[in-house]
C-alpha positions as CSV (number, residue, x, y, z in Angstrom):
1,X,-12.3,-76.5,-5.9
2,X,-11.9,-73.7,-8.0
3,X,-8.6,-72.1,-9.1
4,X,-8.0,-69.2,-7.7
5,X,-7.3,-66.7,-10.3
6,X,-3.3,-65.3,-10.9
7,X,-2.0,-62.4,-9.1
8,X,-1.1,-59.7,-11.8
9,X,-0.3,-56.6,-8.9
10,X,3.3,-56.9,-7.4
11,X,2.7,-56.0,-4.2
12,X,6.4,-55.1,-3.4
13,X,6.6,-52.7,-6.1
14,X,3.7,-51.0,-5.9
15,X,4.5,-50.2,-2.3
16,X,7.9,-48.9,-3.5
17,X,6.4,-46.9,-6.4
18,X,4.3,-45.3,-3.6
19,X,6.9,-44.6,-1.3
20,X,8.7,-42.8,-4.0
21,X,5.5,-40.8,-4.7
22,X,5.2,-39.3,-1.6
23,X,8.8,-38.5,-1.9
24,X,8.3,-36.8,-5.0
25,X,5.3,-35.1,-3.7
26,X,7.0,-33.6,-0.9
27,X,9.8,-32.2,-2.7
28,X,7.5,-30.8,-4.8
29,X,5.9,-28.9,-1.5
30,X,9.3,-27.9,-0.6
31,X,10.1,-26.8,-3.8
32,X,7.5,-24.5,-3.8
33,X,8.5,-23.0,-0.5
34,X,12.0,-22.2,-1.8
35,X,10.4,-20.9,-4.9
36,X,9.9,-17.1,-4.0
37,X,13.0,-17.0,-1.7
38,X,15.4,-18.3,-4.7
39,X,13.8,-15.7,-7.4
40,X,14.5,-12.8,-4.4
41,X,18.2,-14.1,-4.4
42,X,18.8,-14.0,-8.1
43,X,17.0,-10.6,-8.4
44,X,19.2,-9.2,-5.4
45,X,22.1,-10.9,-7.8
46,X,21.5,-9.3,-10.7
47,X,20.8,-5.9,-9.1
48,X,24.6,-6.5,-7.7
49,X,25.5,-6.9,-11.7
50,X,23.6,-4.1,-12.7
51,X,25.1,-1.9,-10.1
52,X,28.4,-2.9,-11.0
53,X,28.1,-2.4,-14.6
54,X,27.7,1.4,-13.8
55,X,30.4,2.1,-10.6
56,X,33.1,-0.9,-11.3
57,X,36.2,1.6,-11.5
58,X,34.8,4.7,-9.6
59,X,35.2,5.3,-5.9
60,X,33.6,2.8,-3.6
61,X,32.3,0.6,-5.9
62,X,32.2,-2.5,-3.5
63,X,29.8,-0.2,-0.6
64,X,28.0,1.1,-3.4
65,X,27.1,-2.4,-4.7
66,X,26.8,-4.0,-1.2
67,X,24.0,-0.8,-0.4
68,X,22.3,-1.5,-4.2
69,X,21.9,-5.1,-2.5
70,X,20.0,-4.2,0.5
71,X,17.8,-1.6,-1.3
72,X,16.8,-4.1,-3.5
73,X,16.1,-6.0,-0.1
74,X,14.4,-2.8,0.7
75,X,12.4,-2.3,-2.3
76,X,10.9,-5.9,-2.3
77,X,10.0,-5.6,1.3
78,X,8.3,-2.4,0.2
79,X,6.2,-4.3,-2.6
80,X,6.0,-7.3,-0.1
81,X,3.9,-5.0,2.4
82,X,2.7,-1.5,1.3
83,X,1.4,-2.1,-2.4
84,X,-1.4,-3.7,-0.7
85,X,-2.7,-0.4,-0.2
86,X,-3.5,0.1,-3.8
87,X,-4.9,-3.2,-4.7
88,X,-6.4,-5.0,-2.0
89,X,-9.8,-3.2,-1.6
90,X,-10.1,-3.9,-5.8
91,X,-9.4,-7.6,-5.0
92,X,-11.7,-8.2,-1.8
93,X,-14.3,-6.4,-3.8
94,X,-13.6,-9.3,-6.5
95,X,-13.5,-6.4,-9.5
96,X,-10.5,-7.8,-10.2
97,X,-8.6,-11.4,-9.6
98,X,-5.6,-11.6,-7.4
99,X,-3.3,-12.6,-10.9
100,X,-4.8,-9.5,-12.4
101,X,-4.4,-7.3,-9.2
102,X,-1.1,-8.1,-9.0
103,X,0.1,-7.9,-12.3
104,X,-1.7,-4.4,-12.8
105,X,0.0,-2.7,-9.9
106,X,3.4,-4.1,-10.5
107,X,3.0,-2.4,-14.1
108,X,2.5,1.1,-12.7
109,X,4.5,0.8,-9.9
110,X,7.5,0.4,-12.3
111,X,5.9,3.4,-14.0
112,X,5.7,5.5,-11.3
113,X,8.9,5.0,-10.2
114,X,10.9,5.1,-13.4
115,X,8.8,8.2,-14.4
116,X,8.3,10.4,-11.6
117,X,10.0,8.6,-8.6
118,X,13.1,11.3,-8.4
119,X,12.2,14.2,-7.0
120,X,10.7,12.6,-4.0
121,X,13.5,10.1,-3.9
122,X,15.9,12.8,-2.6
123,X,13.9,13.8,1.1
124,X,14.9,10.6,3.1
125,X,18.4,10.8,3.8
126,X,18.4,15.3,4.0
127,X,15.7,15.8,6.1
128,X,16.2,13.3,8.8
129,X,19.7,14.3,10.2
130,X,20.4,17.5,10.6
131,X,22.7,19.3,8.0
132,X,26.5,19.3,9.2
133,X,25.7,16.9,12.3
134,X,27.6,14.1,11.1
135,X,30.9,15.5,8.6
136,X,32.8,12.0,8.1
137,X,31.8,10.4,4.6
138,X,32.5,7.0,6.1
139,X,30.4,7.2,9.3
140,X,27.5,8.9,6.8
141,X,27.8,5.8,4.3
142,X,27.8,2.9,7.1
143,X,24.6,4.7,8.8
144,X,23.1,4.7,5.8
145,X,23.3,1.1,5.1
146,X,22.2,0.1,8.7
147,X,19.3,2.6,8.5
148,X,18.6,0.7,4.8
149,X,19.0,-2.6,6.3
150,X,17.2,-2.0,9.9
151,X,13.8,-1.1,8.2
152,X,14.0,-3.8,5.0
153,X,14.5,-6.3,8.0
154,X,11.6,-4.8,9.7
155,X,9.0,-4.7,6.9
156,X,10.4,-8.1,6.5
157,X,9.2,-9.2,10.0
158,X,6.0,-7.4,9.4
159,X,5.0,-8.7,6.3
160,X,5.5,-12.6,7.7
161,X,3.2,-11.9,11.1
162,X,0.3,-10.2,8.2
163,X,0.9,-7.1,10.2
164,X,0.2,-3.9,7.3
165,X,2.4,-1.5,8.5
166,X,4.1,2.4,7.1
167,X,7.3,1.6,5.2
168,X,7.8,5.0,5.0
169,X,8.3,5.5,9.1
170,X,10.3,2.2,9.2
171,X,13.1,4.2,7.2
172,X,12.3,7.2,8.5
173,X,12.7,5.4,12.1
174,X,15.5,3.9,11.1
175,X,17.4,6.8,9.6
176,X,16.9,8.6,12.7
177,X,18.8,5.5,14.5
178,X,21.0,5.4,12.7
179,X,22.1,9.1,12.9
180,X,21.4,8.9,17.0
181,X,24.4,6.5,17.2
182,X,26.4,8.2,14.9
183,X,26.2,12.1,16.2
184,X,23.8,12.1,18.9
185,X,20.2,12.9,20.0
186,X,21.6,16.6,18.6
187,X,21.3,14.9,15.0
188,X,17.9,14.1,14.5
189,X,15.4,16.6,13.3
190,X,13.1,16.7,15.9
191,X,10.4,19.0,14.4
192,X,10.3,16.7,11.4
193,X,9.8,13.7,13.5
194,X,7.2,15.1,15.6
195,X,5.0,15.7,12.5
196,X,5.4,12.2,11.3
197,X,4.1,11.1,14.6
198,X,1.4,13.5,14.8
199,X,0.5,12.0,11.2
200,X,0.0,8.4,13.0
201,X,-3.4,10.0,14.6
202,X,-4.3,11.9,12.1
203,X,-4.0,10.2,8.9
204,X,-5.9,7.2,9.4
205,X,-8.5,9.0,11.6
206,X,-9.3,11.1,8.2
207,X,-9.1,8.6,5.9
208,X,-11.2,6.4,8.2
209,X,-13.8,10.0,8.1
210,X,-13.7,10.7,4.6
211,X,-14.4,6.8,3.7
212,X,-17.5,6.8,6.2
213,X,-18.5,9.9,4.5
214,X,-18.6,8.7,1.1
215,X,-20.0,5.5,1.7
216,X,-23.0,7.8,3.1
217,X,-23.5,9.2,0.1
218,X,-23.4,5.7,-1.6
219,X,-26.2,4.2,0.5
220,X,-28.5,7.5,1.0
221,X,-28.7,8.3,-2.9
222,X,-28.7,4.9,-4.4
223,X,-28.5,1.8,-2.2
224,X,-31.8,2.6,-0.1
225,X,-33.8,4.1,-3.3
226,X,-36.8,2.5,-4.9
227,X,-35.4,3.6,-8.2
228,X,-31.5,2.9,-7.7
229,X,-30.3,2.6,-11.7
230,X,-31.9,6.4,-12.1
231,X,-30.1,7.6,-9.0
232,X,-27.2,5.9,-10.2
233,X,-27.0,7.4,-13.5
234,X,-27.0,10.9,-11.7
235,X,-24.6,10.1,-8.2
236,X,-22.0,7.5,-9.9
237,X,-20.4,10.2,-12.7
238,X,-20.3,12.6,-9.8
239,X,-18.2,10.4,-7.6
240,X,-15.9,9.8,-11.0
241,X,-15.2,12.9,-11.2
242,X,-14.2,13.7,-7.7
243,X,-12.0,10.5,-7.7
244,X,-10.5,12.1,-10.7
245,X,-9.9,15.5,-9.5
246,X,-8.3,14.1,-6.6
247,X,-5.9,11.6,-8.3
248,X,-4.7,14.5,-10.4
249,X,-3.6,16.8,-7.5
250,X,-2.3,13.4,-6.1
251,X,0.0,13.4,-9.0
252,X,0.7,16.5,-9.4
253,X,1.8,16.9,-5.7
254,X,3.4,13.7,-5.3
255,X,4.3,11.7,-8.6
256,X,5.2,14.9,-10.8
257,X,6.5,17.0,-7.7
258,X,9.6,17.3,-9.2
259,X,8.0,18.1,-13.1
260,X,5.8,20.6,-11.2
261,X,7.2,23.5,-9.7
262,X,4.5,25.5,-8.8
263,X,2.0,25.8,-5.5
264,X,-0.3,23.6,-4.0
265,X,-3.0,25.9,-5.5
266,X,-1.6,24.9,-9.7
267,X,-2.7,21.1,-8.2
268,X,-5.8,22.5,-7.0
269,X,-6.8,24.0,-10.3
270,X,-5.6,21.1,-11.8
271,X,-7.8,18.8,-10.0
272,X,-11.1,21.1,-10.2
273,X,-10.6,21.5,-13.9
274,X,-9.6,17.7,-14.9
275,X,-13.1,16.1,-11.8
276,X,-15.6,18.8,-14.2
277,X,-14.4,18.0,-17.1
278,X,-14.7,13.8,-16.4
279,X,-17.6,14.2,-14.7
280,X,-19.2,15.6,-17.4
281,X,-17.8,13.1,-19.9
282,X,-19.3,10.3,-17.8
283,X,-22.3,11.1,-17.7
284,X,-23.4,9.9,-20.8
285,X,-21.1,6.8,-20.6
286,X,-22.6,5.4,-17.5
287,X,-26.5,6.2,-18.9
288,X,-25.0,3.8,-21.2
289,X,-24.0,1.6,-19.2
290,X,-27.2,1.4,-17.1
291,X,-29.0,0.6,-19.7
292,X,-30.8,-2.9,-19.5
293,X,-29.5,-3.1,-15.6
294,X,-31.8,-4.7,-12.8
295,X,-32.7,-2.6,-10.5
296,X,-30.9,-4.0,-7.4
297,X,-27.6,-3.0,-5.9
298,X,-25.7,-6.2,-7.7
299,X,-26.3,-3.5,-11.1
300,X,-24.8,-0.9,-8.9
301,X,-21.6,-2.9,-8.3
302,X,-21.3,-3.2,-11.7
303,X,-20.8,0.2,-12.5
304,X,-18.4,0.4,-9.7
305,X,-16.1,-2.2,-11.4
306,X,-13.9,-0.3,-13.5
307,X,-13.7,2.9,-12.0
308,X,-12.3,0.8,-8.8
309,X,-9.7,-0.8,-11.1
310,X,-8.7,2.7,-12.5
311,X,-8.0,4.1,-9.3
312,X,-6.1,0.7,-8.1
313,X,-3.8,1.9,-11.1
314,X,-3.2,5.1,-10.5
315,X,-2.5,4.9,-7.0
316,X,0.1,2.4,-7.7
317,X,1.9,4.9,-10.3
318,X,1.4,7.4,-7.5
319,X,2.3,5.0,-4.4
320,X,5.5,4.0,-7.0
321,X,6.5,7.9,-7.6
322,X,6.2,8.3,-3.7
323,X,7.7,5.3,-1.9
324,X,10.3,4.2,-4.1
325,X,12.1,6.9,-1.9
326,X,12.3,4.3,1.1
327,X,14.7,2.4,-1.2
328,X,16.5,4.6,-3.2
329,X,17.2,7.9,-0.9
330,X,19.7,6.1,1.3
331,X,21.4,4.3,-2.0
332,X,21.5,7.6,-3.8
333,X,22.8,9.0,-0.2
334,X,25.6,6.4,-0.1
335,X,26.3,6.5,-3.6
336,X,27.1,10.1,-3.4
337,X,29.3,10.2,-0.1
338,X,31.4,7.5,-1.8
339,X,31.9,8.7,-5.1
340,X,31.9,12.0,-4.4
341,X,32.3,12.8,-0.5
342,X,29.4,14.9,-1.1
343,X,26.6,14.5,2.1
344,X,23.7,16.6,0.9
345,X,21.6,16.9,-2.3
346,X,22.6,13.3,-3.9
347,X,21.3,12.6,-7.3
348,X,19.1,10.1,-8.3
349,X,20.6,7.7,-11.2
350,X,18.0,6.2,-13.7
351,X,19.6,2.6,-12.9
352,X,18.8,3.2,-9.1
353,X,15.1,4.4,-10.0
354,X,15.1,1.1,-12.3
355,X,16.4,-1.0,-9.1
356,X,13.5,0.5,-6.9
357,X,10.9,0.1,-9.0
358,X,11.2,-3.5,-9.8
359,X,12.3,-4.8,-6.7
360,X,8.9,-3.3,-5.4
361,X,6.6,-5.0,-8.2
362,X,8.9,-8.2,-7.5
363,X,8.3,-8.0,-3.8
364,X,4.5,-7.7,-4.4
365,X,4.1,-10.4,-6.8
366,X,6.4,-13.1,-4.6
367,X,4.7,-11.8,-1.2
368,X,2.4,-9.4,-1.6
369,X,-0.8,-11.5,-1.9
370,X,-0.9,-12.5,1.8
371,X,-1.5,-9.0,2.9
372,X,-3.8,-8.7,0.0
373,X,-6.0,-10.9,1.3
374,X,-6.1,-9.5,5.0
375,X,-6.6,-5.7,3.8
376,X,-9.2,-6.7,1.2
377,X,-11.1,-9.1,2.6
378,X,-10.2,-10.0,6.0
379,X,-10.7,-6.9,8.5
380,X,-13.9,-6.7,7.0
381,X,-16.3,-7.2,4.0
382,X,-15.8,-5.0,0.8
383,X,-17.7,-4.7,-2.6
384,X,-17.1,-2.0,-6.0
385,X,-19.1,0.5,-3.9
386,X,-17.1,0.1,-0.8
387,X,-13.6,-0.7,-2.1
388,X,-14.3,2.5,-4.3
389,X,-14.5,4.8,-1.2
390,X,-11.4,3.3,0.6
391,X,-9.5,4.4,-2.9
392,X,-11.0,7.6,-3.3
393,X,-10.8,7.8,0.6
394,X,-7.2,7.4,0.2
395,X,-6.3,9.6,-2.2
396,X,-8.0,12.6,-1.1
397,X,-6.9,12.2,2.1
398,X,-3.2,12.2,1.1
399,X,-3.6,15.2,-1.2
400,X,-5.5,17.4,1.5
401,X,-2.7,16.0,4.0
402,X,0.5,17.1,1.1
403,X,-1.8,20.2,0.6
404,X,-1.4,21.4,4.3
405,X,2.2,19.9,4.8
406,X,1.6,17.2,6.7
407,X,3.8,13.7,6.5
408,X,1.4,11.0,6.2
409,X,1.4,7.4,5.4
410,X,-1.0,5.7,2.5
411,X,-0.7,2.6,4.5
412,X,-2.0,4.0,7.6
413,X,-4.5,5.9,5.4
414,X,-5.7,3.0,3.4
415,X,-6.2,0.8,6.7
416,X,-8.0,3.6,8.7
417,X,-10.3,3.9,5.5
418,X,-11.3,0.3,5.1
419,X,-11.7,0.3,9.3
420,X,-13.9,3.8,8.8
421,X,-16.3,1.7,6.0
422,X,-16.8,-1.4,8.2
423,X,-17.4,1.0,11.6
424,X,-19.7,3.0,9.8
425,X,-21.7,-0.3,8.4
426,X,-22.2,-1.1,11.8
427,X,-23.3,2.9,12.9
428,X,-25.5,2.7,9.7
429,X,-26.9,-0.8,10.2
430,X,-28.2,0.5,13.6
431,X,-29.4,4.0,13.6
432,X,-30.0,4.6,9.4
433,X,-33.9,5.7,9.4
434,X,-33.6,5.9,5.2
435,X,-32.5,2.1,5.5
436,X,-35.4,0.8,8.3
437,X,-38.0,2.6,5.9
438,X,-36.5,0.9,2.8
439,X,-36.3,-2.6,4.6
440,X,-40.1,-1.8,5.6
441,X,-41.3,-1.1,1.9
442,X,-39.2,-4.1,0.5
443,X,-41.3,-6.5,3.5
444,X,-44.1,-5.6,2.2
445,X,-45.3,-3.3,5.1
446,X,-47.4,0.0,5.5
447,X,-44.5,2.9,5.5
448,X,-45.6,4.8,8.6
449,X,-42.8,7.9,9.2
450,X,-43.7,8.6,12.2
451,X,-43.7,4.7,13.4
452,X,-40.3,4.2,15.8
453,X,-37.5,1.6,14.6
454,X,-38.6,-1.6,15.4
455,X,-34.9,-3.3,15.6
456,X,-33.4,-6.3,18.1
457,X,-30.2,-3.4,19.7
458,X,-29.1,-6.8,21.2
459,X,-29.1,-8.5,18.4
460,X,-27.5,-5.9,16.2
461,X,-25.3,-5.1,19.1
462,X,-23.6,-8.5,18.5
463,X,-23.3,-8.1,15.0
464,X,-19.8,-6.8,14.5
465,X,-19.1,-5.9,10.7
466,X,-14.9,-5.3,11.3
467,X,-12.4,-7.9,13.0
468,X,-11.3,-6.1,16.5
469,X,-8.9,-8.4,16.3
470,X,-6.9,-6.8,13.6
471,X,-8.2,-3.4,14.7
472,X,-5.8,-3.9,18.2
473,X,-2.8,-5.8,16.3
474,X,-2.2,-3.2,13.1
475,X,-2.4,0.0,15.8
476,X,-0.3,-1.5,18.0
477,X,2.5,-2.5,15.0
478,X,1.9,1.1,14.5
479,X,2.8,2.2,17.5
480,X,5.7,0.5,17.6
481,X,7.0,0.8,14.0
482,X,9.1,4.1,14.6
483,X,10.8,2.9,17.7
484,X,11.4,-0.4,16.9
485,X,13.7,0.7,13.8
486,X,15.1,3.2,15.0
487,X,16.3,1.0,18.1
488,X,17.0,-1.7,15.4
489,X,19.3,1.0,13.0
490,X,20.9,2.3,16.4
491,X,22.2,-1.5,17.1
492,X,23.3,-2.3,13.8
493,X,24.9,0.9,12.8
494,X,27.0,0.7,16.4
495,X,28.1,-2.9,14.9
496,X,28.9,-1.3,11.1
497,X,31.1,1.7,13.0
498,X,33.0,-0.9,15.4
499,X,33.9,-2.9,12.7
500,X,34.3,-1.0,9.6
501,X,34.6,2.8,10.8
């Protein structure tokens, strides 16, 4: 009989050693959970040190720094949901990675905030209420701080249900709550808040317009040519130079408002002279580029690639200029009434401009990639040439929209625009004659003009290129946003006046 060989393993202890494992690996899993939650609490912490480092000794330093916490709050909530706007067409066109994305827009957002973020910062909390409506400095600070808090917890619920929603209507919503319970229905602006709401329809419907209508020109002078590098090298510096033109009259309307004094028309001149001048200049930069390029439309994303991760740039310097407002007016506001009992007209500090901006590119970097991933990739499919006309799209739309007067929101733009591109896919797809004759000569058949499409409409009809799903869900968080914090702010500031007023 032969002897059975020893028994090295130790059965006991390698159960044990596996036990502890799994142990370890599921604190590791938990770890990671409480990861982004614990870096938000020490940057609301420090925020509390930095605010005290600059009121400790003056009136109302405690409200002061309790308000600096919540627009922190505020301004991570902001980064959390809206800075997908700028970056997420870039990233579900794969031009850039979602490290890179992120990193980029958190740069310029700080940028944009710290630079030019003060003369817009100083419209939320004077153009809501009305002027004289509420005359007690303590009821004005504690409204304030609901209003701050109502919308940071709303953005907050938003951004965990994936729903893309206008930060800048949350405050404004809850601002007007706020002021409802403290003074009355007679408080709010209505005319203000009538314009914002008209700017729900319009806003997205344009962007959603001006999006299709670029992504025409796209497909009509260089996706369904035979020779697509040569129409390239004339129709791609064109469309450089009207995305330039229009993100200088973005910035000069919104980012350097308060550097700029003149009229909309300075911006206008501004942006004509800057889109000829870089259109001109490109032209021999992308016949440079083309050079050596296949002729298929992979070459034509190519040349897209860059110019899509400029503009994700400079709509994050603008989108920091614009909406660090949300955050800072109502600190600046609160700041003011307690140091100074003034109501109107507060000042924006550096240090508050500092708090706004980094708690935005914080919030995006901890939460924003979820969103990310549903503006750029998931409501429907985007490459260079599309994501490019939901950013130009975008910022055209908000300068003809600040050129007119009208409120608008680049969230509600952005989404309507990437909507707009897939809709129009699916009009195109259908009904294109340019594209059925292109798709004929690329088969191999005899081009006949006067032959009739020759397409399966059920087939096609089934074909949906955009997600109704999220179509129904966004416009109906829409819908809802402005009540919903206002109601919200109402509650809460009732609670703040009952116990502290």
């Amino acid at each position: 009989m032969a002897q059975r060989p020893p028994r090295l393993a130790k059965p006991t202890l390698d159960k044990d050693l596996e036990k502890l494992s799994s142990v370890e690996d599921a604190a590791r899993q938990m770890s990671r959970g409480l990861a982004a939650p614990g870096a938000a609490l020490l940057f609301i912490i420090l925020v509390c040190v930095l605010a005290a480092a600059y009121v400790t000794g003056k009136p109302g330093a405690f409200i002061v720094i309790a308000a600096s916490a919540v627009a922190a709050y505020m301004a991570m909530n902001i980064g959390a949901n809206d800075v997908t706007n700028n970056i997420g067409a870039a990233v579900g066109a794969r031009a850039m990675t979602m490290a890179f994305g992120l990193g980029l827009a958190a740069v310029f957002e700080v940028a944009g905030a710290v630079i030019a973020g003060g003369g817009v910062a100083n419209t939320i909390a004077n153009g809501i209420v009305r002027s004289g409506m509420i005359t007690n400095p303590d009821l004005f600070i504690w409204a304030m701080l609901a209003a701050l808090l109502s919308a940071a917890l709303l953005i907050n619920i938003a951004t965990w249900l994936g729903l893309p929603i206008s930060t800048t209507h949350s405050i404004v919503g809850s601002v007007m709550g706020a002021g409802i319970a403290a003074a009355g229905l007679a408080a709010v602006d209505w005319e203000t808040i009538a314009g914002i709401t008209a700017s729900w329809v319009l806003s997205p419907i344009l962007g959603a317009i001006i999006a299709a209508a670029f992504l025409f020109v796209v497909k009509e002078t260089m996706i369904y040519r035979q020779d697509k590098i040569g129409a390239a090298k004339t129709w791609v510096p064109v469309l450089i130079g009207v995305m330039a033109g229009a993100f200088a009259g973005y910035l000069c309307l919104i980012g350097f408002s308060q550097m700029l004094d003149g009229p909309s028309i300075a911006a206008t001149i501004v942006a004509l002279t800057l889109g000829t001048a870089v259109w001109r200049l490109m032209i021999p930069v992308i016949a440079k580029q083309a050079n050596g390029l296949e002729n298929r439309n992979q070459s034509l994303r190519k040349l897209f690639r860059w110019p899509l991760v400029m503009s994700a740039a400079l709509l994050s310097f603008a989108h920091g200029a614009n909406d660090v407002s949300n955050a800072i007016g109502p600190l600046a506001a609160i700041a003011s009434a307690a140091q100074h009992g003034t109501l109107k007209g507060a000042s924006i500090s550096m240090w508050e401009l500092v708090i706004g901006g980094l708690g935005i590119s914080i919030g995006l970097l901890l939460y924003g990639p979820k969103l990310v991933r549903l503006v750029g990739s998931e409501i429907t499919k985007l490459n260079p040439m599309r994501a490019f006309c939901v950013s130009l799209s975008t910022a055209l739309t908000v300068l003809v929209a600040s050129w007119i007067g009208m409120p608008v929101s680049s969230t509600h733009i952005a989404v309507g625009s990437v909507f707009g591109v897939g809709l129009f896919r699916e009009w195109y797809t259908r009904h294109s004659r340019r594209r059925f004759e292109y798709m004929q000569v690329r088969a191999g058949k005899r081009l006949d003009t006067n032959e009739p499409f020759e397409r399966n409409d059920d087939e096609l009809k089934r074909r949906h290129l955009v997600r109704r799903s999220h179509l129904l869900s966004i416009l109906a968080a829409w819908m809802v946003t402005l009540p919903a914090s206002a109601a919200l702010a109402a509650l809460i500031a009732t609670v703040m006046f009952a116990l502290f007023v």
